[in-house]
VOVEX-730917 format. One line per field, with one value per residue (C-alpha): z, x negated, y; residue in one letter; residue number from 1. Coordinates in Angstrom, 2 decimals. Layout:
<recs>
w	c(Z / ...)
u	c(X / ...)
v	c(Y / ...)
res	c(A / ...)
n	c(NUM / ...)
</recs>
This chain:
<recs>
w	c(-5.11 / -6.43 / -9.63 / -10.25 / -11.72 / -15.31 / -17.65 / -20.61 / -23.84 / -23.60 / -20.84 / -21.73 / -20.33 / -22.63 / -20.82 / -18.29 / -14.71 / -14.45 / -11.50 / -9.75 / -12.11 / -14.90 / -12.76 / -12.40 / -9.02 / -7.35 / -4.29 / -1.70 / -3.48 / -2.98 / 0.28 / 0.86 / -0.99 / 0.81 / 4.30 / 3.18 / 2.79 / 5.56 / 8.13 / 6.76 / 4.85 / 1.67 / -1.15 / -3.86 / -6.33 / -9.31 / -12.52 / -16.11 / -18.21 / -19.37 / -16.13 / -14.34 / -11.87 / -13.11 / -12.94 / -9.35 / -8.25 / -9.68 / -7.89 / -4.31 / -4.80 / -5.74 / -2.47 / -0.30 / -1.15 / -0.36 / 2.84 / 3.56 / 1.90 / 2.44 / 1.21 / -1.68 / -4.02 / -6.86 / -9.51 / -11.59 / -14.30 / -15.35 / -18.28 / -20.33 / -17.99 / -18.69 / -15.62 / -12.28 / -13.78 / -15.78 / -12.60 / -10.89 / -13.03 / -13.67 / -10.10 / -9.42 / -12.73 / -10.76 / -7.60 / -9.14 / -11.33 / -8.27 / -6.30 / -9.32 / -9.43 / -6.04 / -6.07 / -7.73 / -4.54 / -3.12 / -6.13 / -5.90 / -2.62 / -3.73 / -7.05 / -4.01 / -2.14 / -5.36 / -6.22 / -9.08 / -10.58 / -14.03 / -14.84 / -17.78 / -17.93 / -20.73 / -21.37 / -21.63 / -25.37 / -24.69 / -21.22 / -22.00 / -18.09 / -16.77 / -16.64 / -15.20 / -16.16 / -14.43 / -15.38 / -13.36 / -14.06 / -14.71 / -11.92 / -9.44 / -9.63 / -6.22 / -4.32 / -6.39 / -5.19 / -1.04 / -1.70 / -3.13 / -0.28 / 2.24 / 1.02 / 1.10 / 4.76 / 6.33 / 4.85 / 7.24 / 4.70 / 4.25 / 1.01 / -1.59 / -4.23 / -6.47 / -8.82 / -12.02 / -13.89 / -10.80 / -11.90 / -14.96 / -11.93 / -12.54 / -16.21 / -14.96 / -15.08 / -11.64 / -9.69 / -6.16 / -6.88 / -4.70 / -2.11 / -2.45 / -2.13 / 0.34 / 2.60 / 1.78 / 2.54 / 5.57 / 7.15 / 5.79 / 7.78 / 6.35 / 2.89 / 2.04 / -1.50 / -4.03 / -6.09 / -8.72 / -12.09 / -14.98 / -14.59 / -11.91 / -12.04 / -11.62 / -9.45 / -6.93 / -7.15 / -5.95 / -2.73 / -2.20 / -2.29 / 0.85 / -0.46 / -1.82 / -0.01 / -0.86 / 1.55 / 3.20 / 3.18 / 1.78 / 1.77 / -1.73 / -3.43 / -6.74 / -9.43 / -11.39 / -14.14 / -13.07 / -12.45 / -15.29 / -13.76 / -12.24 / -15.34 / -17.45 / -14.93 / -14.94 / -18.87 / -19.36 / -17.22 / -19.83 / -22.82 / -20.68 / -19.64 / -23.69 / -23.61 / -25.10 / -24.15 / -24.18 / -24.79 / -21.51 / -24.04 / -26.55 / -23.15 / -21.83 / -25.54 / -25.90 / -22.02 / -22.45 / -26.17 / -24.50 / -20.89 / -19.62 / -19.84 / -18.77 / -21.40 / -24.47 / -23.52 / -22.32 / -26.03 / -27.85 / -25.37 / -26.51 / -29.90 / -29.71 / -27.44 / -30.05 / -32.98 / -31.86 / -28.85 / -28.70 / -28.83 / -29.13 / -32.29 / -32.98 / -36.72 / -34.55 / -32.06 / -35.15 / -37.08 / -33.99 / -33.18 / -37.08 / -36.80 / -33.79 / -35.53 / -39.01 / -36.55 / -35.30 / -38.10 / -38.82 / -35.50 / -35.56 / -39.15 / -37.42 / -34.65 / -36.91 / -38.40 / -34.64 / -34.67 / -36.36 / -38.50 / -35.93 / -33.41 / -36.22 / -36.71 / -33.14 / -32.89 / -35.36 / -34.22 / -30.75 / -32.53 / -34.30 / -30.98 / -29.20 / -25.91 / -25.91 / -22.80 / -24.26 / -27.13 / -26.82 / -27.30 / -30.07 / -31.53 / -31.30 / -33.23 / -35.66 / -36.70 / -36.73 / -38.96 / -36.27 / -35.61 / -32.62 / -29.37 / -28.11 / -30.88 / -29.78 / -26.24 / -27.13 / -29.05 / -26.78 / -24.44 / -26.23 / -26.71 / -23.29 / -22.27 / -25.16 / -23.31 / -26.78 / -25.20 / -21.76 / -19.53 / -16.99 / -15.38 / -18.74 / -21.02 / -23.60 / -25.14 / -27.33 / -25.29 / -26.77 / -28.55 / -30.91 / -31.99 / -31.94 / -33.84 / -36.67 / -36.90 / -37.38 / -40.45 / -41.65 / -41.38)
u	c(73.46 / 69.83 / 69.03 / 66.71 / 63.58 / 63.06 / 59.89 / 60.25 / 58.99 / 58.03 / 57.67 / 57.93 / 61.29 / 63.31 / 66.97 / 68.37 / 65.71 / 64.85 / 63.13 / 59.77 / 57.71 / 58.15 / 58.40 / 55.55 / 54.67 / 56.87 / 55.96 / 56.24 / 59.26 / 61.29 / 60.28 / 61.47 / 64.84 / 65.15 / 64.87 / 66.87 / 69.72 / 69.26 / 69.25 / 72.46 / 70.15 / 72.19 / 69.69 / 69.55 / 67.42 / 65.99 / 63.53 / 64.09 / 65.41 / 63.28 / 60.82 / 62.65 / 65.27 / 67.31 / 64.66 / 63.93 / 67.27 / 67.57 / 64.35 / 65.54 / 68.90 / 66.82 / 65.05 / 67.87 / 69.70 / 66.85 / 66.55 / 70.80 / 71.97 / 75.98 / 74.62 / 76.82 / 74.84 / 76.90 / 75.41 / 77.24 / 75.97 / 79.25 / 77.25 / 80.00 / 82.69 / 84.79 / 87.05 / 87.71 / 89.80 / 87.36 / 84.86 / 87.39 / 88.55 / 84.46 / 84.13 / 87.12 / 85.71 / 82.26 / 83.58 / 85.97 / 83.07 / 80.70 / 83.60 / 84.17 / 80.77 / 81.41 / 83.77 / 87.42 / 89.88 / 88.42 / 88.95 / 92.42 / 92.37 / 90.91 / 93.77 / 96.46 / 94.91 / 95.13 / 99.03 / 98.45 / 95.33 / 96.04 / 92.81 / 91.66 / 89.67 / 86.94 / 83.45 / 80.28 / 79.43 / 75.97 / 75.88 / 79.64 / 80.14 / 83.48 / 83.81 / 86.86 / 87.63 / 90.74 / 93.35 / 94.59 / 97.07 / 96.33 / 98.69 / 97.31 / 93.70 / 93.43 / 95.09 / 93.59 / 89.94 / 91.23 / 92.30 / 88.73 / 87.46 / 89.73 / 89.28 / 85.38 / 85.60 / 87.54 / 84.31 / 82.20 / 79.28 / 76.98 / 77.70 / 74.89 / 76.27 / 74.34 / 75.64 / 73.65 / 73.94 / 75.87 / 75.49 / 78.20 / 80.53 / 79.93 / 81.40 / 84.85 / 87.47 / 89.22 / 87.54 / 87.63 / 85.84 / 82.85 / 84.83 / 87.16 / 84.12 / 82.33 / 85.80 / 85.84 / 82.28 / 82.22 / 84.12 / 83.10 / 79.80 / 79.00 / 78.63 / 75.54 / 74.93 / 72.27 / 72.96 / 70.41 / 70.25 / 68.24 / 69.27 / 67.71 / 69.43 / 72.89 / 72.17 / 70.49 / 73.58 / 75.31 / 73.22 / 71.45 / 74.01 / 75.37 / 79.08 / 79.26 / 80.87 / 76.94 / 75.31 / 72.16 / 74.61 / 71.87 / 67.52 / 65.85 / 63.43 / 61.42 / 60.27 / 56.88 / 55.36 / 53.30 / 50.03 / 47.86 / 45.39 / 48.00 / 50.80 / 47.22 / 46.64 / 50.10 / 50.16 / 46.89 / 47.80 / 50.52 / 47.74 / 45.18 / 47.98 / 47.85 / 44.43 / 44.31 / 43.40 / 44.35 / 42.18 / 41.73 / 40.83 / 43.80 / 46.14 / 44.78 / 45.79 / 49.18 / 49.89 / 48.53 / 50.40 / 53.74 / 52.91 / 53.23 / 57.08 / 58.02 / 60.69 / 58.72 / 55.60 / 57.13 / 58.50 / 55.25 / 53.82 / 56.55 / 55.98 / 52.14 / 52.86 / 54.90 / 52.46 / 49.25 / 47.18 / 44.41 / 44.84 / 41.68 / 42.17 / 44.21 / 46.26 / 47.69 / 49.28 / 50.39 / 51.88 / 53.81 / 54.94 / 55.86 / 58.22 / 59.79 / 60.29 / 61.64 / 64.01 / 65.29 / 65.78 / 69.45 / 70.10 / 67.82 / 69.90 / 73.74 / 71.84 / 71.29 / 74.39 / 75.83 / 73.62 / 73.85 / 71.19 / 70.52 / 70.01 / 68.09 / 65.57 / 64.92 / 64.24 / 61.92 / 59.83 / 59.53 / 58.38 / 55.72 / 54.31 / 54.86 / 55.59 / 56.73 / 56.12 / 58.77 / 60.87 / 62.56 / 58.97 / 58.81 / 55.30 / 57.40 / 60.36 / 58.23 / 55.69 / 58.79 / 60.73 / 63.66 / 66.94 / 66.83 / 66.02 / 69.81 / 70.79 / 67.63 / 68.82 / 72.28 / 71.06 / 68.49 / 70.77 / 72.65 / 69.60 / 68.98 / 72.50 / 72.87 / 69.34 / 67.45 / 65.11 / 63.44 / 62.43 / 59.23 / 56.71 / 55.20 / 57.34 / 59.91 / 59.23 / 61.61 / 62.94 / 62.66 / 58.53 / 59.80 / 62.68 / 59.76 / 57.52 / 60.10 / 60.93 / 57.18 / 57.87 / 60.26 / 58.85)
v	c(-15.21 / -14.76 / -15.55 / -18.56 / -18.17 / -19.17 / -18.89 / -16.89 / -17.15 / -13.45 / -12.10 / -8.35 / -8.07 / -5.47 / -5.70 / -7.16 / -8.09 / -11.25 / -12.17 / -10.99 / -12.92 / -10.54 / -6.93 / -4.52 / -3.66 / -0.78 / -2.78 / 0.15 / 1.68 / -1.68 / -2.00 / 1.66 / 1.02 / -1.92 / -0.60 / 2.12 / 0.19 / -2.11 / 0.78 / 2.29 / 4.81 / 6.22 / 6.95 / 9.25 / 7.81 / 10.27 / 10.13 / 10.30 / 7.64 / 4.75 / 4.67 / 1.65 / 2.98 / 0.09 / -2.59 / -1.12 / -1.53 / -5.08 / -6.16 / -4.44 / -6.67 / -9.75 / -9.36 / -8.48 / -11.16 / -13.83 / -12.29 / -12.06 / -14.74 / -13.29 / -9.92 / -8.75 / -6.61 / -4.35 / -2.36 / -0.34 / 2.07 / 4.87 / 6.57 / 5.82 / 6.65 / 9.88 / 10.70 / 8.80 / 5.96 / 4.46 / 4.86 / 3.08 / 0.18 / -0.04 / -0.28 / -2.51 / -4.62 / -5.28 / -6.05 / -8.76 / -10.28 / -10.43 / -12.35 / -14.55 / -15.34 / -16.26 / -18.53 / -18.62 / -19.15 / -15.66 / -14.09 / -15.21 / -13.46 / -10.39 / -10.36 / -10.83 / -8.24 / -5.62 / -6.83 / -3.64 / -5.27 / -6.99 / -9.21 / -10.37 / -13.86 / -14.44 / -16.49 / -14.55 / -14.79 / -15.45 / -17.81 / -18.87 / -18.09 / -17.00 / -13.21 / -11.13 / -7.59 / -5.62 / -3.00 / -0.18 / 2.29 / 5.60 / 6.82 / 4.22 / 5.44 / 7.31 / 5.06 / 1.94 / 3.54 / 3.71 / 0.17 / -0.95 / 0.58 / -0.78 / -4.05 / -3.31 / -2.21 / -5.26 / -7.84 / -9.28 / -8.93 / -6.20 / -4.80 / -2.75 / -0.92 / 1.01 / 3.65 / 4.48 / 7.62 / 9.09 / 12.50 / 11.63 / 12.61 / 16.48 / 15.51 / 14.33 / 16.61 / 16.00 / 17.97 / 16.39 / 12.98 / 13.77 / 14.61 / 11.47 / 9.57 / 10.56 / 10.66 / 6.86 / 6.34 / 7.84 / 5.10 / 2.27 / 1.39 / -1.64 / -0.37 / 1.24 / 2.88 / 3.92 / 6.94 / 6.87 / 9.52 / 11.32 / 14.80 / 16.11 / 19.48 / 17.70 / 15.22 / 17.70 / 20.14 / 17.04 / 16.21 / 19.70 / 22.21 / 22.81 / 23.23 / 19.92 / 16.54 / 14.85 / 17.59 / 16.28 / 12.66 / 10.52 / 10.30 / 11.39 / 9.08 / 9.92 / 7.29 / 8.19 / 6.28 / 2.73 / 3.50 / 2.67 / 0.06 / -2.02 / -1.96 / -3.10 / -6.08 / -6.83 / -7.05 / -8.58 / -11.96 / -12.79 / -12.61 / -14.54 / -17.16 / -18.24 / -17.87 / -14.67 / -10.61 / -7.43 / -4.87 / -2.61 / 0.35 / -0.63 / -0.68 / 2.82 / 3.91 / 2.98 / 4.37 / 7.69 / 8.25 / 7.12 / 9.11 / 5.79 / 5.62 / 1.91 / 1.21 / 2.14 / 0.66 / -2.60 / -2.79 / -2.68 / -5.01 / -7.40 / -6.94 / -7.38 / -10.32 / -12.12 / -11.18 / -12.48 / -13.79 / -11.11 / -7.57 / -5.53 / -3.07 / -0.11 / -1.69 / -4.07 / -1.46 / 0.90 / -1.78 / -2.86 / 0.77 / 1.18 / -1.84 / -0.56 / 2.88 / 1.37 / -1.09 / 1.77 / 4.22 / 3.74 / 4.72 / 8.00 / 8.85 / 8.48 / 10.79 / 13.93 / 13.23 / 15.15 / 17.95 / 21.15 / 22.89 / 24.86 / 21.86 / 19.77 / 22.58 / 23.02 / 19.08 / 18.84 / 21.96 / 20.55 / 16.97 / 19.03 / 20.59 / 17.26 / 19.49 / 23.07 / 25.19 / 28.21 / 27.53 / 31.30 / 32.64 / 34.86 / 32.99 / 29.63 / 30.87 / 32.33 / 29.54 / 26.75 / 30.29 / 28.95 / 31.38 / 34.06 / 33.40 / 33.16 / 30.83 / 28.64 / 28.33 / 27.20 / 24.53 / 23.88 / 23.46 / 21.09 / 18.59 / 18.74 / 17.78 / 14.96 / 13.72 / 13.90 / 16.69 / 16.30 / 19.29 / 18.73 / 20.84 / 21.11 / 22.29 / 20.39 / 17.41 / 14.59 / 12.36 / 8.75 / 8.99 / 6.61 / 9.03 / 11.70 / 9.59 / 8.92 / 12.77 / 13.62 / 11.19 / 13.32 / 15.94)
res	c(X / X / X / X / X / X / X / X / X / X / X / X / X / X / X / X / X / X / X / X / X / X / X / X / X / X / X / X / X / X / X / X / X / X / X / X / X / X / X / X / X / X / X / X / X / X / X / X / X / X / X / X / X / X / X / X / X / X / X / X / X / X / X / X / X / X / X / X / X / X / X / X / X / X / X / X / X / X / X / X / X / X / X / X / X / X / X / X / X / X / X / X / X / X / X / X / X / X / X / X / X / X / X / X / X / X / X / X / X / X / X / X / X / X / X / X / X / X / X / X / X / X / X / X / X / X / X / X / X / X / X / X / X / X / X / X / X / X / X / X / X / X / X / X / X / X / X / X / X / X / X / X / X / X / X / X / X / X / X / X / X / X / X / X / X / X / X / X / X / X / X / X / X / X / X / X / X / X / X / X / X / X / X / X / X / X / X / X / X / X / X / X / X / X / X / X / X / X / X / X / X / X / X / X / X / X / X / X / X / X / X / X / X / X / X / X / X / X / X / X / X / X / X / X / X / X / X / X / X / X / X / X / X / X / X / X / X / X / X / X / X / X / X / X / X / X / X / X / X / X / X / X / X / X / X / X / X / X / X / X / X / X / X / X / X / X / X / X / X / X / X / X / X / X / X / X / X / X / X / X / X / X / X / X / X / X / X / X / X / X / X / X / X / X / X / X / X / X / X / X / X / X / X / X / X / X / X / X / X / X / X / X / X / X / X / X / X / X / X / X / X / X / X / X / X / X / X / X / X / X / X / X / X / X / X / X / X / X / X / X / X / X / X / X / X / X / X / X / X / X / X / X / X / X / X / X / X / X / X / X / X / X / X / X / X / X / X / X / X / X / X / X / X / X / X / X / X / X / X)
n	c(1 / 2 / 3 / 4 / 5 / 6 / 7 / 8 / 9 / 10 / 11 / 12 / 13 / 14 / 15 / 16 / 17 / 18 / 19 / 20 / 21 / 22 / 23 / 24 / 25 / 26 / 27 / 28 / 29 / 30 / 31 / 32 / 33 / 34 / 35 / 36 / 37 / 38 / 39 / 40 / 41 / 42 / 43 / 44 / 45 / 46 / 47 / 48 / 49 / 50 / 51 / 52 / 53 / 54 / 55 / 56 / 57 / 58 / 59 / 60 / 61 / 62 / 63 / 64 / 65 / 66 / 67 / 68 / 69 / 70 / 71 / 72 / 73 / 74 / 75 / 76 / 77 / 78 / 79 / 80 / 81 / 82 / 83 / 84 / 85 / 86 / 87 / 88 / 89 / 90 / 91 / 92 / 93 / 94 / 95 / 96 / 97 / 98 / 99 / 100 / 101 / 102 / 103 / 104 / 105 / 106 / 107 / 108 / 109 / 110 / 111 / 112 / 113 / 114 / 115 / 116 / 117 / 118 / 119 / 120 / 121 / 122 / 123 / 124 / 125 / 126 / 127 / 128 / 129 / 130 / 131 / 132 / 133 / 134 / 135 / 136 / 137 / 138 / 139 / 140 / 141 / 142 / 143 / 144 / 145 / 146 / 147 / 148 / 149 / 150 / 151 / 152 / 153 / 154 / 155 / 156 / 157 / 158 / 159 / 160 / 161 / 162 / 163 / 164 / 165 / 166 / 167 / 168 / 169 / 170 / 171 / 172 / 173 / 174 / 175 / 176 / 177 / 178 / 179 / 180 / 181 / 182 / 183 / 184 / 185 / 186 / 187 / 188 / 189 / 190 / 191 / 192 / 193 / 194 / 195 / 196 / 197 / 198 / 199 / 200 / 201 / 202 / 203 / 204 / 205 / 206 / 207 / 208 / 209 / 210 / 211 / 212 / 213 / 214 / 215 / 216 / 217 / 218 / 219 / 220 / 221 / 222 / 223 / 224 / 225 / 226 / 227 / 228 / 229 / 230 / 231 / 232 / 233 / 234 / 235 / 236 / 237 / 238 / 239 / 240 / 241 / 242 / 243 / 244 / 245 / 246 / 247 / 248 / 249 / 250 / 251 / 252 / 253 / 254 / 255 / 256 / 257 / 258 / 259 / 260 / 261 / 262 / 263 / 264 / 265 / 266 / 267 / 268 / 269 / 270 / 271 / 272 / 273 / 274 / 275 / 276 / 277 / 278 / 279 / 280 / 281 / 282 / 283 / 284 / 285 / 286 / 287 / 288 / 289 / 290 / 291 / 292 / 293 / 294 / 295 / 296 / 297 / 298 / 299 / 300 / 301 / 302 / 303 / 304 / 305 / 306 / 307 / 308 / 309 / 310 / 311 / 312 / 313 / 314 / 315 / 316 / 317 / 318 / 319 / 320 / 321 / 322 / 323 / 324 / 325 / 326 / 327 / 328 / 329 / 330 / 331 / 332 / 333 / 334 / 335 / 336 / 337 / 338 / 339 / 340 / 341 / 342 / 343 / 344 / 345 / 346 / 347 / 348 / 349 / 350 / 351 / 352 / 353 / 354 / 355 / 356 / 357 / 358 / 359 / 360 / 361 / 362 / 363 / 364 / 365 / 366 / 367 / 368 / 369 / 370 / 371 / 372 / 373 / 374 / 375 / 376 / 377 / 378 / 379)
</recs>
């Protein structure tokens, strides 16, 4: 069921979607997503981390479930997952949860259905709602997955399911869980799935080579940054709803320093938002930026506390450049007085795996500006 609408007290959303109300735009990629899924079109979704893929996702489920009102709509996100059994007691989890939201006798069903399924009952310690999490055994996880997807097959509702992260898959180490999948999927026509992730060398590996399972199995959609003049519109009704502004030059400022990545503007937003009605000079925007950096410090420090010199080095010569077009290059090593050019790879390798570096047409570039801020502070 859709979530009602509420009015927030800010609404520069920083977690979980809300409603329409407080989304920016992506108008034509919902409606794409939505007729994706509505035409039995699998989608691979793919941009870097902190643009909205979530928020998109939540928005295309808000909509589809206003306009199917049996529609069940699952998102899952298995970042933290290691190997197929915690994908599928996450999975397993979220279906449960959705049908307890539902209502309690078809859970019943659903525990009767999965006689192996131990579930444990709790209250949200924030909405005190009734949550369910379940328990598989380790040596019930293949067959525990068929029976998910069994179970999936014989409802008479069309069922969503999105998959964040998917590319965490290539991580696991069994090595058939793509092709388990996709076996499942393919006969199970009234599930449709999004596959959305951050590392686009993974996840096309997954769904462009042709010796994969994923092989040409789903359509490819990209997610670029809001465009500038409508995210500014967008922001500027909230400070002229308390009878405030926002400065349109102040706004262009903040966008271009954080390349207008959704997550990190959205948080200054909310900070200016709180602080005062009128924004319109550049103290107020460094002082909120500054507070963001100094909230996050502690987690920046247990962050180098994982990285080698090596590693560290490499980190903070990137910060200094901002972007780095080659960080092998002889000129780059030298100036930042960094190790040779094989020892540089290696750990420049590693940032890009741990997702603290970020690799685009232009070159290489810290991941999280605030991060790459604080560094420069360092420095």
């Amino acid at each position: 069921m859709a979530k009602k609408s509420m009015k927030l007290q800010n609404p520069f959303v920083l977690a979980e979607y809300v409603s329409p109300d407080y989304f920016c735009d992506r108008t034509e990629e919902t409606e794409e997503l939505i007729a994706n899924l509505q035409n039995g079109r699998n989608t691979t979704l793919i941009s870097p981390r902190r643009i909205g893929k979530t928020g998109l996702i939540r928005n295309a489920f808000y909509r589809i479930r206003q306009l199917e009102k049996d529609a069940i709509c699952i998102y899952i996100d298995i970042f933290s997952t290691k190997n197929q059994h915690d994908f599928v007691q996450l999975l397993g989890t979220a279906l449960a949860q959705y049908v307890l939201s539902y209502e309690q006798q078809a859970l019943r069903r659903l525990l009767q259905f999965f006689g192996s399924w131990r579930p444990v009952f709790s209250a949200d310690p924030v909405t005190g709602m009734p949550t369910v999490s379940v328990s598989v055994e380790t040596s019930q996880t293949e067959i525990t997955l068929k029976t998910i997807f069994d179970y999936l097959k014989q409802s008479r509702h069309h069922i969503y399911i999105a998959i964040d992260e998917f590319q965490q898959i290539t991580y696991y180490p069994e090595t058939g869980t793509e092709a388990l999948l996709r076996s499942y999927m393919q006969f199970a026509p009234n599930v449709h799935f999004i596959f959305s992730g951050s590392k686009q060398h993974l996840m096309a590996q997954i769904f462009n080579s042709p010796d994969r399972p994923f092989y040409q199995s789903t359509v490819g959609m990209g997610l670029y940054p809001l465009h500038e003049e409508i995210y500014y519109d967008f922001a500027h009704r909230f400070f002229e709803a308390k009878k405030g502004r926002l400065s349109k030059d102040i706004f262009h400022a903040i966008y271009t320093q954080f390349d207008g990545v959704t997550a990190n503007i959205q948080q200054i937003l909310n900070r200016l938002y709180e602080q005062s009605k009128t924004i319109d000079n550049e103290q107020q925007v460094t002082e909120a930026i500054q507070h963001i950096i100094n909230r996050s410090s502690m987690q920046y420090e247990g962050l180098l506390l994982f990285l080698t010199d090596n590693q560290l080095s490499l980190l903070k010569a990137i910060a200094k450049t901002d972007c780095v077009k080659s960080p092998q290059a002889g000129e780059f090593i030298r100036q930042y007085e960094l190790p040779s050019a094989s020892s540089v790879k290696t750990a420049l390798t590693v940032l890009v795996d741990k997702d603290l570096v970020y690799h685009n047409a232009d070159g290489y570039t810290i991941y999280d500006h605030f991060f790459a801020l604080w560094l420069k502070q360092l420095i």
